[in-house]
C-alpha positions in Angstrom: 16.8 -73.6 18.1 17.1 -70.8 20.7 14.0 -68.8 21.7 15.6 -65.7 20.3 16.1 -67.4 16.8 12.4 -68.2 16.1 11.4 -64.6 17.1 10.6 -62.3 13.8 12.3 -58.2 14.4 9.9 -55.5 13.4 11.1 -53.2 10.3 10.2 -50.2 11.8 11.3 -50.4 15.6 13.2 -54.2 15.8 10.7 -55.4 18.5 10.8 -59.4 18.4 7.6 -61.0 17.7 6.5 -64.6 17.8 6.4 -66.5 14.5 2.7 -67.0 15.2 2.4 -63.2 15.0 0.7 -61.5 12.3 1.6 -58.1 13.0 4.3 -56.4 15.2 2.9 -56.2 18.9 4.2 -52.6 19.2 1.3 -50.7 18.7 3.3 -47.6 18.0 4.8 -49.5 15.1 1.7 -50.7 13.8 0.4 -47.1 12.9 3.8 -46.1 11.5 3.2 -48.8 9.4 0.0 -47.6 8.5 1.6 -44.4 8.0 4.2 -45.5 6.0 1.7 -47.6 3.6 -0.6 -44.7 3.2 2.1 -42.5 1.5 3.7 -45.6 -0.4 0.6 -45.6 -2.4 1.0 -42.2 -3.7 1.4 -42.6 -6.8 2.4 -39.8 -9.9 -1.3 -39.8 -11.2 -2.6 -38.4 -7.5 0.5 -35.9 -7.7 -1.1 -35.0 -10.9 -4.0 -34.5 -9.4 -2.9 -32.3 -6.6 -0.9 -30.1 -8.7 -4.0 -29.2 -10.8 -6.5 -28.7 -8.2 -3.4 -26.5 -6.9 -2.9 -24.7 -10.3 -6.4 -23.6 -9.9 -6.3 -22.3 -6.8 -6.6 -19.0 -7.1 -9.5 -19.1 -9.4 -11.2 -21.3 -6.8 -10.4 -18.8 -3.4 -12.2 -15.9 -5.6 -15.7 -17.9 -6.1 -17.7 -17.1 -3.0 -17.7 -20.0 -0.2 -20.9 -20.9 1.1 -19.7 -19.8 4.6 -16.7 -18.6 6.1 -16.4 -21.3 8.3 -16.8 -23.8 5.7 -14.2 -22.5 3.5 -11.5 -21.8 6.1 -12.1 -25.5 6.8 -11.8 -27.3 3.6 -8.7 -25.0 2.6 -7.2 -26.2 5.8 -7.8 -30.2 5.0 -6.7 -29.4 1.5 -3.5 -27.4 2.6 -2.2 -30.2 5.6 -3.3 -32.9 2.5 -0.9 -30.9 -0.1 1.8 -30.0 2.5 1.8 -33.4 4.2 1.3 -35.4 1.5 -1.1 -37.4 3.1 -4.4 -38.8 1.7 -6.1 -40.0 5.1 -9.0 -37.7 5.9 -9.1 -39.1 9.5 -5.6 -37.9 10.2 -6.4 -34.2 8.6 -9.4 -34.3 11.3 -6.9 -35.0 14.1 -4.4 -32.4 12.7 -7.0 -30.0 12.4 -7.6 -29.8 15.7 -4.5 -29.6 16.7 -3.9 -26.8 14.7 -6.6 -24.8 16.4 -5.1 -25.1 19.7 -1.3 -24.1 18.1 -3.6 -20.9 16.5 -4.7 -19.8 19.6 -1.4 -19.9 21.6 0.2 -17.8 19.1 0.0 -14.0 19.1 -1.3 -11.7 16.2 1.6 -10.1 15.6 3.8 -12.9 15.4 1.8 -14.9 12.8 2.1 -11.9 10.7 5.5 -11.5 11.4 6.5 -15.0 10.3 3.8 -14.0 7.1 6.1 -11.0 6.2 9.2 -13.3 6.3 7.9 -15.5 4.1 7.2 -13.1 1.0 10.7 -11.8 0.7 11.8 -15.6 0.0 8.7 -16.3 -2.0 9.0 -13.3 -4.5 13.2 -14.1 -4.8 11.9 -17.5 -6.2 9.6 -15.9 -8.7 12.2 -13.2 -9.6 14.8 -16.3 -10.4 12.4 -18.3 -12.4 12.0 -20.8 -9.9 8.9 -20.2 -8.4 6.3 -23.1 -7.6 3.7 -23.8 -9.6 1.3 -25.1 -7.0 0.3 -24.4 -3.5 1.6 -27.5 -2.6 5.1 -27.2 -3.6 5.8 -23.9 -1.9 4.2 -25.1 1.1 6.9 -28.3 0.4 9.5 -26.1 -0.6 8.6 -24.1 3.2 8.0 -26.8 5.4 10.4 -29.2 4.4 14.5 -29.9 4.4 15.6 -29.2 0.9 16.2 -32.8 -1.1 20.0 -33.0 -2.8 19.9 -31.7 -6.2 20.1 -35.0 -7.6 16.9 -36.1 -6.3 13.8 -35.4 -8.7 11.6 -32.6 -8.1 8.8 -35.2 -8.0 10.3 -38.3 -6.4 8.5 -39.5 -4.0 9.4 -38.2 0.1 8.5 -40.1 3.5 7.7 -37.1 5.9 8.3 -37.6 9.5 5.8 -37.1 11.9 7.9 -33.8 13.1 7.3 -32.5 9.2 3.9 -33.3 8.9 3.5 -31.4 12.5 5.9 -28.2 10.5 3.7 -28.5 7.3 0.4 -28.5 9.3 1.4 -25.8 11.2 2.6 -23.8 8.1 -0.9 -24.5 6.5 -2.0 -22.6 10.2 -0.4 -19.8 8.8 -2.0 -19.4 5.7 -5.0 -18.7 7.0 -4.7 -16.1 9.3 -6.1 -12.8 8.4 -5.5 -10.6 6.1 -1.9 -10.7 6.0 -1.9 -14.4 5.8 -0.1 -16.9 3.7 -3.6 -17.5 1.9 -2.5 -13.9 0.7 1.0 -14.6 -0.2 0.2 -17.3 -2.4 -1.3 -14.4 -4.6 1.3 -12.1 -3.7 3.7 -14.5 -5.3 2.2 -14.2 -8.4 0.6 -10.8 -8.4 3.3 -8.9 -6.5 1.4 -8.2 -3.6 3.0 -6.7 -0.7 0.2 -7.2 1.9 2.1 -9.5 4.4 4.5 -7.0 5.0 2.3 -4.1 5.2 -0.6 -6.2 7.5 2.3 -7.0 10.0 3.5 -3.0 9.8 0.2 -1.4 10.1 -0.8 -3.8 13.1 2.3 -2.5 15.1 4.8 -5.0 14.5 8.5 -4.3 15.4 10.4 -3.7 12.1 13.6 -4.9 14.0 12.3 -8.1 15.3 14.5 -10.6 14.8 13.9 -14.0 14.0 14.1 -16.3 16.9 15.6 -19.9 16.6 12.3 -21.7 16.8 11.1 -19.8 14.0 13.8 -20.7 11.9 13.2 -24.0 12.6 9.6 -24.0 11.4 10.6 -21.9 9.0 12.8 -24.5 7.9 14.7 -23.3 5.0 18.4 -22.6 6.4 19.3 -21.3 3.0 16.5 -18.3 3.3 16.7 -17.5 7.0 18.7 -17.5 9.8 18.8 -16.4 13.4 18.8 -13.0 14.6 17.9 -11.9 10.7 14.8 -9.1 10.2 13.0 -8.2 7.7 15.3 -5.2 6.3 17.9 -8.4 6.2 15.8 -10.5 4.4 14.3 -7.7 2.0 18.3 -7.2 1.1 19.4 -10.5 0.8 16.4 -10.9 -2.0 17.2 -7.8 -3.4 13.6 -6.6 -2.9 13.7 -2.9 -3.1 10.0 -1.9 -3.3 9.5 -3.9 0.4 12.4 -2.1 1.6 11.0 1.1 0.8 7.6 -0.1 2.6 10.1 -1.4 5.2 12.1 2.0 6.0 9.3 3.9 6.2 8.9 4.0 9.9 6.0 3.8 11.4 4.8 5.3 15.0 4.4 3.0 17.5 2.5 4.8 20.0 -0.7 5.9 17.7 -2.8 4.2 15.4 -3.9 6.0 12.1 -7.2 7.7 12.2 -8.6 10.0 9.6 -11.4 11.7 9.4 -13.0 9.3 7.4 -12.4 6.3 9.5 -14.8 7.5 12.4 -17.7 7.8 10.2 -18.0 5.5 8.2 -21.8 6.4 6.8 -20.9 9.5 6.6 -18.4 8.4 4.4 -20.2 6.2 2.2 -22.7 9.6 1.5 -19.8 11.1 0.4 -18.6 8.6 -2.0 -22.4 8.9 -3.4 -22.0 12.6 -3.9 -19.0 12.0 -5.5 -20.0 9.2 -8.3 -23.3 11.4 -8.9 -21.5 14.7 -9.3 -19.4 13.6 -12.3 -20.3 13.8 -15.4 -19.0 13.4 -18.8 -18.7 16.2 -21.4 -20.5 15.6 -24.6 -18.6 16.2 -28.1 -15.7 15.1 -29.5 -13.8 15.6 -26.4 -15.5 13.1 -24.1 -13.8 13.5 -20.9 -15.8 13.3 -17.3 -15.2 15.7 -15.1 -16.5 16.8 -11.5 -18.9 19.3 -11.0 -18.3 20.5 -7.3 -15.5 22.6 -6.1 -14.3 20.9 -2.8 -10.7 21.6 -1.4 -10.1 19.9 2.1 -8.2 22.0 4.9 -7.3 20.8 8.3 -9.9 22.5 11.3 -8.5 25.3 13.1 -10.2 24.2 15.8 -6.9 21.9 16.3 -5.5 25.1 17.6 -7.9 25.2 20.9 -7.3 21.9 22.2 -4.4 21.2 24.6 -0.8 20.6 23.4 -0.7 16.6 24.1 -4.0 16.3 22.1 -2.7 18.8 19.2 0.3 15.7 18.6 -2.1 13.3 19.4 -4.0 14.3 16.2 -1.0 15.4 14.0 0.4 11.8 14.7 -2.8 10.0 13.8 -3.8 11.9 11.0 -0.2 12.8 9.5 2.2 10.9 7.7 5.4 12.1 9.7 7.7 10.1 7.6 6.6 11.7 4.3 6.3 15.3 5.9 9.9 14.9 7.3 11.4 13.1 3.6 9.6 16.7 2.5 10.8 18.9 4.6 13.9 18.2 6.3 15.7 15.4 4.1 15.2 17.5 1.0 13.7 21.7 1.3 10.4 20.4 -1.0 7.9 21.9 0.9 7.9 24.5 3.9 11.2 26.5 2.9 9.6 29.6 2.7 9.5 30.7 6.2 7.3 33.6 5.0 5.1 31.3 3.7 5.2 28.8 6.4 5.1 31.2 9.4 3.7 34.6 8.7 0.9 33.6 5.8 -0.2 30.3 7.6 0.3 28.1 4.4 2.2 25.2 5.9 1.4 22.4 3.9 0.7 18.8 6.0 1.0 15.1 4.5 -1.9 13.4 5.5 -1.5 9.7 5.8 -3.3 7.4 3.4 -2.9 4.0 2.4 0.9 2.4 0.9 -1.2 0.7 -2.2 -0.6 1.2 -5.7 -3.9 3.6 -5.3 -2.4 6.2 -3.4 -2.8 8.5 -6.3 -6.3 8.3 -6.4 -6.8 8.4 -2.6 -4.2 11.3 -2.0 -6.6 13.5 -4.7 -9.6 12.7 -3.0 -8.3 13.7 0.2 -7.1 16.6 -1.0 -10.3 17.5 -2.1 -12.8 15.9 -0.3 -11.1 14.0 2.2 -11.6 10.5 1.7 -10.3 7.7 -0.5 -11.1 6.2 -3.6 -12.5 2.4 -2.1 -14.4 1.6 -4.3 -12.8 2.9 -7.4 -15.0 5.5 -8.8 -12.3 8.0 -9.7 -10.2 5.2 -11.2 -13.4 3.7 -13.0 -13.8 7.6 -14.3 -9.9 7.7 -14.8 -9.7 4.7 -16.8 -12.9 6.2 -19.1 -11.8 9.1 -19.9 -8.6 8.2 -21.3 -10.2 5.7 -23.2 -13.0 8.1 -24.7 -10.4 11.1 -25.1 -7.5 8.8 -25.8 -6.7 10.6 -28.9 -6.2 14.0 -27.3 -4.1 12.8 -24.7 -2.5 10.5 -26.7 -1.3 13.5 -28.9 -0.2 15.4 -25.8 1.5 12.8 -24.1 3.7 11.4 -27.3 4.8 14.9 -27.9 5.7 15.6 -23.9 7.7 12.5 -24.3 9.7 13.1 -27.1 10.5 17.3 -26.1 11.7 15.5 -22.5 14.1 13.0 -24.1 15.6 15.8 -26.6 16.0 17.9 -23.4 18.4 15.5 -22.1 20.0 15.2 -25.3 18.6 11.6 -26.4 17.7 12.0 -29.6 15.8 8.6 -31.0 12.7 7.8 -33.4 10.5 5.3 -32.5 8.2 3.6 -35.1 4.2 4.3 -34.2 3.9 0.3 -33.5 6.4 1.1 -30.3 4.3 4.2 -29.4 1.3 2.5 -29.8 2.4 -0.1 -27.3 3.7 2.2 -24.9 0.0 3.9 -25.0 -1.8 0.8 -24.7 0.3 -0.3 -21.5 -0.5 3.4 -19.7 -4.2 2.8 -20.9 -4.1 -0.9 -18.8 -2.6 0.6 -15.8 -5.4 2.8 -15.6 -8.1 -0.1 -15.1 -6.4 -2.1 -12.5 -7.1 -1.6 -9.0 -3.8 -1.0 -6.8 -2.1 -0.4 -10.4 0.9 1.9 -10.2 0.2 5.3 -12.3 2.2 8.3 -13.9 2.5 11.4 -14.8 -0.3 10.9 -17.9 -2.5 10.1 -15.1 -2.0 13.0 -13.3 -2.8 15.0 -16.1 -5.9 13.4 -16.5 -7.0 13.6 -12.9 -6.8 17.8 -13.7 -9.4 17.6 -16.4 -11.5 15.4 -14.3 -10.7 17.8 -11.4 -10.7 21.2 -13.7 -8.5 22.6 -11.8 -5.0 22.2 -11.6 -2.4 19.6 -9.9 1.4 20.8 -8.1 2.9 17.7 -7.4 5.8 18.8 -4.9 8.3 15.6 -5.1 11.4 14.1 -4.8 13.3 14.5 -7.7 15.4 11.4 -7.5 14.6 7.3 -7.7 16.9 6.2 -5.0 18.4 2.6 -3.8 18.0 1.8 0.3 21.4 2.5 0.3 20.8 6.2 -1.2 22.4 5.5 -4.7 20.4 7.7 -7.6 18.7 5.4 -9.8 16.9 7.7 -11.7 14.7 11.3 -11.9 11.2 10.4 -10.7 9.8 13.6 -13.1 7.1 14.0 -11.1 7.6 17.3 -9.9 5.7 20.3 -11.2 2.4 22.0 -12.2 -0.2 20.1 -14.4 -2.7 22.3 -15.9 -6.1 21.0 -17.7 -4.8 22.5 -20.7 -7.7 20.3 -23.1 -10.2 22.4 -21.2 -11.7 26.0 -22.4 -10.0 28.2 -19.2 -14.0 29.2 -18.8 -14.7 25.6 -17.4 -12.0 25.0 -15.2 -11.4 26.7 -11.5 -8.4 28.5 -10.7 -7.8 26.8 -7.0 -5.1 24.1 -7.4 -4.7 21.0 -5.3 -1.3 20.2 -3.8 0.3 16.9 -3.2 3.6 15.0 -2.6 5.7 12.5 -3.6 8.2 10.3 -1.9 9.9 7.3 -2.8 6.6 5.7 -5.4 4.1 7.0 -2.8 1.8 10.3 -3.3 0.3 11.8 -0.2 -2.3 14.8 0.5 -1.2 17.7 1.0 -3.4 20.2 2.9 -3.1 23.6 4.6 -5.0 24.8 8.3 -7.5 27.3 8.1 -6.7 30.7 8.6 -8.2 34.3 8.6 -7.9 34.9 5.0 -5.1 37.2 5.3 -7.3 39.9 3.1 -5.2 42.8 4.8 -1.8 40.9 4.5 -2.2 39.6 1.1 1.0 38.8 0.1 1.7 42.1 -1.7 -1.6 41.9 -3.1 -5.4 43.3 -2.5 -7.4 40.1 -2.4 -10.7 41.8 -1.0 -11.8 38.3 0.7 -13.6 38.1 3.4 -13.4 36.7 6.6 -14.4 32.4 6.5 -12.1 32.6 3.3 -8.7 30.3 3.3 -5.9 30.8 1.3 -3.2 29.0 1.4 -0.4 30.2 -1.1 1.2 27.3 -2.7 4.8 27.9 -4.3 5.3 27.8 -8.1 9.2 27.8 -7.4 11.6 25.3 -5.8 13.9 25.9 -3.1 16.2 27.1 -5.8 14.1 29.7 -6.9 13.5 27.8 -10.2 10.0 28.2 -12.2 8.0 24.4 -11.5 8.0 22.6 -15.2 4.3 23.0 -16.4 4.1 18.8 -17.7 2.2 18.2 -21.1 2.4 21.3 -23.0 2.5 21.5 -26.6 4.8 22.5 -29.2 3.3 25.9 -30.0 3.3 26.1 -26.1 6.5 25.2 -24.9 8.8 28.3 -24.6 11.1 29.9 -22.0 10.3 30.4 -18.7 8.7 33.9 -18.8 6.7 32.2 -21.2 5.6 29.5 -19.2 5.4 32.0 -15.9 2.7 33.6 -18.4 0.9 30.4 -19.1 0.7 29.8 -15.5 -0.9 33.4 -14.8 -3.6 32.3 -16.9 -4.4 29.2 -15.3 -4.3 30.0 -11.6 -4.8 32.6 -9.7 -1.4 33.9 -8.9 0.8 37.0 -7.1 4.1 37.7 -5.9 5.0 37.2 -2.1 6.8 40.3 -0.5 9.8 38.2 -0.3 9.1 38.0 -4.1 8.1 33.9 -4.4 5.9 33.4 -6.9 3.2 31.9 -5.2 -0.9 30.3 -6.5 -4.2 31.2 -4.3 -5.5 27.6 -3.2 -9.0 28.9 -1.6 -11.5 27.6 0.5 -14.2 28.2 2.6 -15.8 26.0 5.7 -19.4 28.0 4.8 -19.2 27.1 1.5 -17.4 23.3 2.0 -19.7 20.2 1.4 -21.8 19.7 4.1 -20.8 16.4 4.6 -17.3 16.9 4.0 -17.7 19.6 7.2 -19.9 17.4 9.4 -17.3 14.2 8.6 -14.8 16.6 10.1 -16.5 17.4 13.5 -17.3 14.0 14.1 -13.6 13.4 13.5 -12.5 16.5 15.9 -14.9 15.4 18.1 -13.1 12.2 19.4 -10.2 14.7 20.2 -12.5 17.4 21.9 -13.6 14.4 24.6 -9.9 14.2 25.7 -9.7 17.2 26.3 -12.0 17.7 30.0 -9.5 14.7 31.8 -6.8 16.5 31.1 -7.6 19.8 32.5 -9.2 18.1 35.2 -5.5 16.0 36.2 -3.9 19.4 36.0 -6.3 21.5 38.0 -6.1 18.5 40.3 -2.3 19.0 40.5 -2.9 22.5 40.8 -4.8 22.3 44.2 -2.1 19.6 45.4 0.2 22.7 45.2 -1.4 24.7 46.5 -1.8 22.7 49.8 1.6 21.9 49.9 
């Protein structure tokens, strides 16, 4: 017999061994043998196992770790084992560190890039039905070529070393940051748009494409493809509320800073002067209610500092893509050049913060110029309507069934449906980053006293500018449960564009007590007023939300009802306008020193640049 006939081949890479050897001599072969056995053994009581601890995963990233360091390292043996399918602890070891040399090659902005490209795909799946149940199939689903359809869902799958290498790096991923795939998983199930905004607000480039090696780790050639971005991939999963995140531009040459973003202490006081100043009412009508009068304006001191540091501050502290929607896509606000121009009430969009609390944090900015972080005017929000949910559970069936006879639909519903209806406006309420409406409005007035004027698109519209709908969030809303005795007379203004609501604040100004708009105010000088239009472009009377049935009327009627509740006059150019007033003497002293901190950042600039243009100056000179 021939020496090549006695020789046994390998299985795995047909080396040729002597009969008297026990294993193949190819030491390469020999550990993908070892591989091979190790996922072999898998069997469907282990998969079991997996897909609980999986299931259970979010309950288990919510309970504190012991430390940081810890946690991100057991999630990141527990998301290789899942994704890889592997059950070897010394091989996750190995991979591990790998996978902290891949982190640190990789930039910041293109780990949440590949982050934001993922949740388009992972929300289609839960909008189909087909969503994973487990952490460890999406991470399969991710990583991995898709199986044929006739192959079982659980069947079992060899992974190459190249997958395990895709998978491992995938489980990299999910634990970047804050706009990480730790965080899509949620936003999967929770609707959570964070990837996409993390990757925005950091600076990321909304027309990035998607490069070729990213589509291979990406790996799913039926969800992405070369040269796609994120607009693509937010159409082709028909996800309309991350297009409208996604066509909101955002500036790429200044960072966002408010006023209180430099101070955070300062800030913190604040929100303790807040929570201690509201109260709630006793009797039957139980609703809380603040007792300080605080309306936020911009500094005039803006005005003295050098033209490239006025835009510096205007971009950092202004939402430029709501104020332009506002005034130059639609005449919302700023039509009136009167208004704008020769009685200083320009009205700004400050910039706050695309969550589902943008309500919350647009009135608190409007009034005392910070947001709601840790919930106390939700908390009080959410109370009120509870406590008082008779009386504005009277008000708001009635509103709702006067709008939908206005537009001709004429329907009964039985109390059960009403009831249900109510209940669902009552949960929105207590969730943090929970969308809200119009009933909420009205109940931020009586916590307020004073009234709301929502200035607002009047349209729900697709990314391709088809009308979907009237947002009916336009007009006045007056704390009509209130005696008139308890409530001020100084509304706040704010905006709305496309599900977002935004501050909106005037400058200071002189007062204008000899103007006056046609009338004698008789204020003095450290007094603002900013006159706030109860019209539309059109000249048409704002709609005054919630009234009753002995209220409701035509509009000199309502013009009346609005007389009553704010302090208003006619304009020379005969716009009937409402006195917002304020006064930097008798503003929060917090509020005012959180401000000159702010301006104070801007008033630094302000020496190097005079000092380059004197220095030019001299060159001149010389020359």
């Amino acid at each position: 017999m021939s020496e090549r006939g006695i020789k046994w081949a390998c299985e795995y890479c047909t080396y040729e061994n002597w009969p008297s050897a026990i294993k193949p001599n190819n030491i390469e072969a020999i550990e993908l043998a070892e591989t091979e056995e190790a996922s072999s053994i898998i069997n469907e009581q282990d998969r079991a196992r997996w897909r609980g601890s999986c299931s259970s995963s979010n309950s288990q990233r919510r309970s504190p770790p012991t430390t940081k360091r810890d946690s991100d390292v057991q999630m990141d043996f527990q998301r290789i084992e899942l994704a890889g399918a592997v059950g070897s602890k010394e091989e996750l070891e190995v991979d591990f560190k790998k996978l902290k040399q891949i982190k640190n090659r990789m930039k910041k902005t293109d780990w949440l890039f590949l982050n934001a490209c993922v949740e388009p795909a992972s929300e289609l799946n839960s909008a189909r039905g087909r969503r994973t149940q487990t952490l460890a199939s999406h991470s399969r689903s991710f990583c991995c070529p898709r199986a044929p359809d006739s192959v079982q869902a659980d069947s079992k799958c060899t992974l190459t070393p190249q997958h395990k290498a895709c998978c491992a790096l995938t489980a990299t991923i999910e634990l970047q940051g804050s706009g990480g795939l730790a965080r899509v998983g949620s936003g999967v199930v929770e609707g959570d748009l964070a990837a996409i905004e993390a990757y925005k607000s950091s600076g990321g480039d909304i027309a990035r494409q998607l490069t070729a090696d990213e589509v291979r780790l990406l790996n799913r050639p039926s969800a992405f493809d070369v040269g796609y971005t994120l607009v693509h991939l937010a159409i082709r999963f028909q996800r309309q509320d991350m297009l409208a995140i996604l066509l909101t531009e955002v500036s790429q040459q200044a960072a966002k800073c408010i006023p209180a973003m430099v101070c955070p202490e300062l800030t913190e006081q604040i929100r303790r002067e807040i929570a201690a100043s509201l109260h709630q009412r006793k009797g039957d009508f139980a609703c809380y209610f603040l007792t300080d009068l605080v309306t936020f304006t911009l500094p005039a001191d803006i005005e003295d500092l050098p033209p490239t540091v006025q835009e510096k501050v205007f971009d950092e502290v202004l939402d430029r893509d709501v104020q332009k929607e506002l005034e130059e896509e639609s005449p919302i606000i700023n039509w009136s050049l009167e208004l704008a121009t020769r009685l200083d009430s320009r009205l700004y969009a400050l910039w706050n913060r695309t969550a589902g609390d943008c309500l919350l944090d647009s009135v608190l900015q409007a009034t005392w110029g910070i947001y709601d972080k840790d919930s106390v005017l939700r908390k009080a929000l959410h109370d009120s309507l509870h406590d008082c949910s008779h009386w504005f559970y009277t008000r708001w069936k009635d509103w709702e069934s006067w709008y939908s006879q206005s537009f001709g639909l004429h329907f009964s519903l039985r109390e059960e449906q009403w009831q249900e209806d109510w209940a669902f406006i009552l949960s929105l309420a207590s969730q943090p980053g929970a969308s809200l409406e119009q009933t909420h409005i009205f109940v931020l007035a009586h916590i307020l006293r004073r009234p709301i004027i929502v200035y607002g698109v009047k349209f729900y519209k697709s990314f391709r500018g088809e009308t979907l709908g009237y947002t009916r969030f336009q007009g006045v809303y007056l704390p009509l449960l209130w005696e008139q005795s308890f409530c001020w007379k100084s509304p706040i203004a704010l905006g709305y564009t496309r599900g977002h609501f935004s501050a909106l604040v005037a400058m200071e100004n002189d007062g204008y007590g000899s103007r006056g708009a046609g009338a004698n105010l008789n204020t003095d000088d450290d007094v603002t007023i900013t006159f706030l239009p109860l019209v539309d472009s059109e000249r048409k009377l704002l709609h005054v939300h919630f009234l009753s049935a002995q209220e409701l009327g035509n509009e000199e009627q309502q013009e009346r009802l609005l007389r009553e509740w704010l302090d208003c006059c006619v304009t020379e150019g005969g716009v009937l306008v409402a006195m917002q007033k304020s006064s930097r003497r008798r503003s929060h002293p917090l509020v005012t020193h959180m401000v000159e901190k702010w301006l104070d950042r801007y008033r630094q600039i302000r020496p190097c640049t005079s000092l380059s243009d004197g220095e030019e100056d001299e060159d001149d000179e010389d020359e």
